[in-house]
One Martini backbone bead per residue (centre of mass of N, CA, C, O) as a GRO file, in nm:
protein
  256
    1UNK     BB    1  -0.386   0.383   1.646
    2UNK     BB    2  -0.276   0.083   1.503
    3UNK     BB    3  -0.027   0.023   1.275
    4UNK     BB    4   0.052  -0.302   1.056
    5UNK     BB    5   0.343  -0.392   0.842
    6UNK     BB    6   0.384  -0.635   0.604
    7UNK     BB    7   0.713  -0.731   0.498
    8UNK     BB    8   0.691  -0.952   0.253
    9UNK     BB    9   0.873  -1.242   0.142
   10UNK     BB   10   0.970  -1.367  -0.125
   11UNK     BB   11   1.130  -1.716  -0.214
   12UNK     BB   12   0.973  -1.916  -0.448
   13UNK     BB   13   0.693  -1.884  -0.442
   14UNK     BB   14   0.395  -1.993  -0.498
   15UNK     BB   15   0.072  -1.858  -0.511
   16UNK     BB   16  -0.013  -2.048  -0.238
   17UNK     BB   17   0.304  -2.010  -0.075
   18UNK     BB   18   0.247  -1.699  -0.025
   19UNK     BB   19  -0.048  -1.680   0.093
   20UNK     BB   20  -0.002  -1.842   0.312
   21UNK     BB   21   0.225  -1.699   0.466
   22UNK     BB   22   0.043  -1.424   0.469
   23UNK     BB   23  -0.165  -1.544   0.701
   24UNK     BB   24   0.118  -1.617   0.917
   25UNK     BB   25   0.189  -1.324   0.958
   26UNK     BB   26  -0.123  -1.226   1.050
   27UNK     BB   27  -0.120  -1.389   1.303
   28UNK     BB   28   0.196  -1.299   1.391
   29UNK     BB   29   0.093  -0.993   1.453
   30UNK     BB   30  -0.001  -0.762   1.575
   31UNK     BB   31  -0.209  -0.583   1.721
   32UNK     BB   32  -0.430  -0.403   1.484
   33UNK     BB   33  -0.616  -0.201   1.325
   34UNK     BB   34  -0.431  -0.213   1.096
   35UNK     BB   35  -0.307  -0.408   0.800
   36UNK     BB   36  -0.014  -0.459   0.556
   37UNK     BB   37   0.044  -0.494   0.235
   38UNK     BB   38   0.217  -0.554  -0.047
   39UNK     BB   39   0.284  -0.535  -0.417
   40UNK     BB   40   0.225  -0.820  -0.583
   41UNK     BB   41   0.293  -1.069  -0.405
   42UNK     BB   42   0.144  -1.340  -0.510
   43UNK     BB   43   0.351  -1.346  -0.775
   44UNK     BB   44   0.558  -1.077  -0.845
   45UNK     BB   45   0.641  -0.811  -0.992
   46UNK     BB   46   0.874  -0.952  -1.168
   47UNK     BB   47   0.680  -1.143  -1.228
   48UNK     BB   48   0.560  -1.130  -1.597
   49UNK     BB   49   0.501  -1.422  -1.642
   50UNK     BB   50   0.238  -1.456  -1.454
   51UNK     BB   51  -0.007  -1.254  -1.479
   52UNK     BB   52  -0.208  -1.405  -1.666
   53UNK     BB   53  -0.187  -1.690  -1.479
   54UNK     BB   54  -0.230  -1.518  -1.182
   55UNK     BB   55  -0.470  -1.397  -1.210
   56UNK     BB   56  -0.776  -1.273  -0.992
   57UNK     BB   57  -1.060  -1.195  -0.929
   58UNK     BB   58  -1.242  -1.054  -0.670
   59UNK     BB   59  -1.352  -1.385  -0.609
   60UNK     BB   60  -1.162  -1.555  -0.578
   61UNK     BB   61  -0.911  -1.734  -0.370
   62UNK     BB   62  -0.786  -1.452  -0.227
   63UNK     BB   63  -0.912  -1.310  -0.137
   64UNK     BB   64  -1.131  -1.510   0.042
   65UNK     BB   65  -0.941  -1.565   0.256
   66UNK     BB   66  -0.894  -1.266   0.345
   67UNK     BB   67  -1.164  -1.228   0.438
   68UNK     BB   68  -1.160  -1.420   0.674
   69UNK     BB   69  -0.885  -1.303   0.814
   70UNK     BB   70  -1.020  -1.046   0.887
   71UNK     BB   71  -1.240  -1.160   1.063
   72UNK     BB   72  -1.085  -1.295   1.280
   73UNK     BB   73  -0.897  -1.025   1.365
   74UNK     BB   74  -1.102  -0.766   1.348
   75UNK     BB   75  -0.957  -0.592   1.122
   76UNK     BB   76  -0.789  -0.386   0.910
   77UNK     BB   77  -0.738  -0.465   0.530
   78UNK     BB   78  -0.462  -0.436   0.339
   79UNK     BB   79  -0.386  -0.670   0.101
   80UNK     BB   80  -0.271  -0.520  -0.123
   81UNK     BB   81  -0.163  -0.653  -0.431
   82UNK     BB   82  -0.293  -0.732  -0.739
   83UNK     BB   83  -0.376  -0.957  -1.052
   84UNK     BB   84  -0.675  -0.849  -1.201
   85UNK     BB   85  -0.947  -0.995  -1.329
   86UNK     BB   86  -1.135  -0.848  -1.608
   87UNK     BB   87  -1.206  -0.981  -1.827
   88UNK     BB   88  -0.952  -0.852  -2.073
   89UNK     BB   89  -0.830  -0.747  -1.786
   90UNK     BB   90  -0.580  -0.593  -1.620
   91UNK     BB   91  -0.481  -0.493  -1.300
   92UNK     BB   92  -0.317  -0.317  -1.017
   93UNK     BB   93  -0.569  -0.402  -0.731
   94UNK     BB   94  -0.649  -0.290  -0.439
   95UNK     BB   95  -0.760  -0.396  -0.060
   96UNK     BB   96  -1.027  -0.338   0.133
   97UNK     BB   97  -1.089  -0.436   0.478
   98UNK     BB   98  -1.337  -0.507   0.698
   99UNK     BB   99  -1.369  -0.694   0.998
  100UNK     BB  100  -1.605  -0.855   0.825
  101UNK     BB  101  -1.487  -0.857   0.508
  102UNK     BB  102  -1.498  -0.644   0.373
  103UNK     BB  103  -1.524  -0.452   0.135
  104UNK     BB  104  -1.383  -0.074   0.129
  105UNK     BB  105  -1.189  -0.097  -0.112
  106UNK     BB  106  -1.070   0.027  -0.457
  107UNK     BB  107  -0.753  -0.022  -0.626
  108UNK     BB  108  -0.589   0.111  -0.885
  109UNK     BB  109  -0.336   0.167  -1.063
  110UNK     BB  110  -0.208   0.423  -1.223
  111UNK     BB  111   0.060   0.455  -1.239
  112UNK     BB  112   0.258   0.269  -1.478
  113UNK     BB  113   0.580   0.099  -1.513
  114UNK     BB  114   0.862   0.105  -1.762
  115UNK     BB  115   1.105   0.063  -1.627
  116UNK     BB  116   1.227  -0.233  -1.670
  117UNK     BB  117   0.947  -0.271  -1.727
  118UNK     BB  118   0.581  -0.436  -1.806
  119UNK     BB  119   0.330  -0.330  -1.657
  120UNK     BB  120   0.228  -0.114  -1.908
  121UNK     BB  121   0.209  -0.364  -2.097
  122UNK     BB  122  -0.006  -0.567  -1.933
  123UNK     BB  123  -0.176  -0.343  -1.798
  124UNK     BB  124  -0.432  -0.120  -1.669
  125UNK     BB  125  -0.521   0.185  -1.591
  126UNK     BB  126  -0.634   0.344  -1.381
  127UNK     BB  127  -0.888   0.646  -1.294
  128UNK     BB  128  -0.995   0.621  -0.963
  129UNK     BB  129  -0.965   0.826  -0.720
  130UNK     BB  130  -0.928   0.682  -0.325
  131UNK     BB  131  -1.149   0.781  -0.089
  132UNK     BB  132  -1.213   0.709   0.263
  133UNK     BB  133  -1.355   0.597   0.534
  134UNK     BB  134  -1.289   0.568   0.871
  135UNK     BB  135  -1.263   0.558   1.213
  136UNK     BB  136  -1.008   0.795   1.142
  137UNK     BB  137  -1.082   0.830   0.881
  138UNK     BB  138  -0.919   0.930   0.596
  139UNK     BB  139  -0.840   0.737   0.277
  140UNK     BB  140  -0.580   0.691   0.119
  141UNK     BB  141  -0.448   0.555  -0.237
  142UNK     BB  142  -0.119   0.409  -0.320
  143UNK     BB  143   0.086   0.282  -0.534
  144UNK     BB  144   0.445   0.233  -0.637
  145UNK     BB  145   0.464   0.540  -0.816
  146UNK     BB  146   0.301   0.708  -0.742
  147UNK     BB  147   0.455   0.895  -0.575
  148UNK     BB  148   0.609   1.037  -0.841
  149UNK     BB  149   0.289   1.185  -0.793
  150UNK     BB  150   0.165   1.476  -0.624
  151UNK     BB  151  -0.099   1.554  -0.728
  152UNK     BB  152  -0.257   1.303  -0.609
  153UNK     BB  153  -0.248   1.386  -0.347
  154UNK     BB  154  -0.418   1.629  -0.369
  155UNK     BB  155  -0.659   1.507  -0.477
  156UNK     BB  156  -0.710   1.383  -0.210
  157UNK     BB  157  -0.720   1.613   0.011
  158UNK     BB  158  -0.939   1.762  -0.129
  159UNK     BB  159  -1.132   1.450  -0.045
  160UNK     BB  160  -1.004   1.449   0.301
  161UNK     BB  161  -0.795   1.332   0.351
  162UNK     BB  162  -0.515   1.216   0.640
  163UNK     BB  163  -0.443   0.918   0.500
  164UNK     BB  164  -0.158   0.722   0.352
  165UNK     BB  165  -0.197   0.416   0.166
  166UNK     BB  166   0.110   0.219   0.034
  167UNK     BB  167   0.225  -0.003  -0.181
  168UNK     BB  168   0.495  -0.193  -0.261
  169UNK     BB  169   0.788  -0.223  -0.534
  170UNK     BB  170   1.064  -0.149  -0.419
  171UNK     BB  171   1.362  -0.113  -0.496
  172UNK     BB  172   1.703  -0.087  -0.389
  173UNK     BB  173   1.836   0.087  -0.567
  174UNK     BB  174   1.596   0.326  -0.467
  175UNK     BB  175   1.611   0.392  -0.160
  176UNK     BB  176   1.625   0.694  -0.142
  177UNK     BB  177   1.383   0.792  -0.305
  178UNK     BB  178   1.168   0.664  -0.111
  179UNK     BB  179   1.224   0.825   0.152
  180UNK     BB  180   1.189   1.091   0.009
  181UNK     BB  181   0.868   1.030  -0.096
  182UNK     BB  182   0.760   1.000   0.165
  183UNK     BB  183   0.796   1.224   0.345
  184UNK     BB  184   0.687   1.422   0.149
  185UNK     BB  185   0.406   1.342   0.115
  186UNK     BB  186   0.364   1.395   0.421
  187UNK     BB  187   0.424   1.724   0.448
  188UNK     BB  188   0.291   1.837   0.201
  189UNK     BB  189   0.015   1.707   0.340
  190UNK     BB  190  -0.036   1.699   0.649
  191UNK     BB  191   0.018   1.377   0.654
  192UNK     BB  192   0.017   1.052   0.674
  193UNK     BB  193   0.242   0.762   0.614
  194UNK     BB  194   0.159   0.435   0.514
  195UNK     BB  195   0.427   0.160   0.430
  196UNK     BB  196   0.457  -0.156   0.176
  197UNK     BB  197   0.732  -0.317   0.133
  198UNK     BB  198   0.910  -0.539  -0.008
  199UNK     BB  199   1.111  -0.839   0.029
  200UNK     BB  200   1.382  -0.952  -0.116
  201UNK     BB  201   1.389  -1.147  -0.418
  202UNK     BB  202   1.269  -1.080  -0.786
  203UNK     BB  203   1.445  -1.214  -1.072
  204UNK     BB  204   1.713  -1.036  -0.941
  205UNK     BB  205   1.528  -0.818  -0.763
  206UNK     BB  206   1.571  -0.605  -0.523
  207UNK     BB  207   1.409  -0.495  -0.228
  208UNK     BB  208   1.388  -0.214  -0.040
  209UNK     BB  209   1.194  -0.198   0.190
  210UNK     BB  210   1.160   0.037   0.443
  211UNK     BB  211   0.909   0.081   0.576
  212UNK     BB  212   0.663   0.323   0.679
  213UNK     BB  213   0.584   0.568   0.952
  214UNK     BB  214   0.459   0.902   0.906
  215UNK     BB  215   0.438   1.215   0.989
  216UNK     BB  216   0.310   1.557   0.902
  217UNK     BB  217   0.611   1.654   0.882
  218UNK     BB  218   0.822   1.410   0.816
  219UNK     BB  219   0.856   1.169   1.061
  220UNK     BB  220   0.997   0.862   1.110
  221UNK     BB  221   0.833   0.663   1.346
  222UNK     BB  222   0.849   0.402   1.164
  223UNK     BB  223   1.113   0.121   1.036
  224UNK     BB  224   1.246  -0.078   0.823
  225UNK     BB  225   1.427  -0.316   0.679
  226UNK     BB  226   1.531  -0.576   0.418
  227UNK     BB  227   1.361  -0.727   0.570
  228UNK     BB  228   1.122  -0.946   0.722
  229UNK     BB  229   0.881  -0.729   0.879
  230UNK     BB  230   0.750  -0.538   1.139
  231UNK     BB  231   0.559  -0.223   1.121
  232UNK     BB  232   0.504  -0.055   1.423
  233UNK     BB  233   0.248   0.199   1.539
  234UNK     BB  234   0.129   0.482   1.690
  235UNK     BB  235  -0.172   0.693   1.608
  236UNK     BB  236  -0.267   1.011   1.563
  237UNK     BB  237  -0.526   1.204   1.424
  238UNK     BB  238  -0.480   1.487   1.563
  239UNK     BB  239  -0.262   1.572   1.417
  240UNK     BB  240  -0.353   1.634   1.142
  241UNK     BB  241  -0.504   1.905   1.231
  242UNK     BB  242  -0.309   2.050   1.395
  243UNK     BB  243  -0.073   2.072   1.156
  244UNK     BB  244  -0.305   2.244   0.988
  245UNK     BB  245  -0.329   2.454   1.150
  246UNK     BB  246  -0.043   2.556   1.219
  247UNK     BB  247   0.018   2.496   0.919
  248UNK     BB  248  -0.109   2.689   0.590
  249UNK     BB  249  -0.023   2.543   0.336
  250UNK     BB  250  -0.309   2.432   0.228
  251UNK     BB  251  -0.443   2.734   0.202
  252UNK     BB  252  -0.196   2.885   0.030
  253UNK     BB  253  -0.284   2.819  -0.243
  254UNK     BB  254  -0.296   2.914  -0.566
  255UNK     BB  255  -0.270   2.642  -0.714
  256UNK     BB  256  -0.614   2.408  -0.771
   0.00000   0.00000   0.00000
């Protein structure tokens, strides 16, 4: 399985002209089975006063072109998140698409972040752990902040999760800690961990890039730098069941 993250920067672009842009990242990236934005691309993380007024729904017209651009490339597409309007609340969003161009997973954002940030102010928190099947096993789903809570984490693997699929507008101040919970997330949970996270500037906080594909020990496979860039590598899924054998950390927990 080849998975590549689309490490996209926004320049100053309107959500139109950021939507063309990754449009055109992902006609430009390598053939692969899945690929990945990173979270809040259209907008942009950081503008909050954005976020009313470019939310939404699932059936708008950002999700639309890209259910096309799924069906045209032929495999499967986290599409990273958007600020979905549904009534009268916001989500931050997550679609997966599959070759055919179909949604087969929604995640909203359970943890929102507060720390010099809005979004826990402007949006609403999801409530339902997302794991889904695909030809490749299951995937597990969450935002940039979700990191920093391993419960969720351990809750997808009880519902067979194998690999973690996140999407990230993580800062460059907190880079250390970003490769940290990357890793840790994947090796305490003998799981895969394939992330895509913003690159350049918005509202004048840098992102700190450095998408990830970690395997199941937590050796990072292929790493980004803090531009704009493709993060793509071979993945097999044999490993971890293997690595699942091999060692029993997560039959021997005690408290479950």
């Amino acid at each position: 399985m080849r998975v590549t993250t689309i490490q996209f920067e926004r320049k100053g672009q309107t959500k139109e002209e950021a939507s063309a842009h990754a449009l055109e990242l992902i006609d430009k990236s390598p053939k692969s089975d899945l690929l990945l934005l990173p979270e809040i691309w259209p907008t942009g993380f950081f503008s909050f006063e954005n976020y009313v007024r470019e939310s939404e729904p699932i059936d708008g017209p950002t999700v639309s072109s890209f259910r096309v651009k799924a069906a045209e490339r032929g495999c499967y597409l986290l599409m990273g998140s958007f600020v979905e309007s549904d009534g009268s609340k916001l989500f931050n969003c997550s679609l997966m698409l599959d070759p055919n161009g179909d949604i087969v997973a929604k995640y909203r954002k359970i943890h929102l972040f507060g720390y010099q940030s809005r979004e826990r102010e402007l949006l609403t928190a999801g409530r339902e752990v997302v794991v889904v099947s695909t030809p490749w096993g299951k995937a597990g789903f969450s935002t940039c902040y979700d990191l920093r809570f391993p419960e969720l984490y351990r809750k997808m693997v009880d519902q067979g999760c194998e690999f973690f699929l996140v999407v990230s507008a993580w800062p460059l101040v907190r880079l250390e800690a970003w490769t940290l919970f990357n890793r840790v997330r994947a090796h305490e949970n003998l799981a895969y961990l394939i992330s895509c996270n913003c690159a350049g500037t918005d509202e004048g906080t840098r992102y700190a890039g450095h998408s990830m594909i970690v395997d199941p020990w937590g050796n990072v496979t292929a790493e980004g730098t803090e531009e704009e860039c493709f993060v793509s590598a071979e993945i097999h899924m044999a490993s971890v069941d293997s690595a699942r054998k091999d060692f029993s950390a997560l039959h021997d927990r005690v408290f479950k």
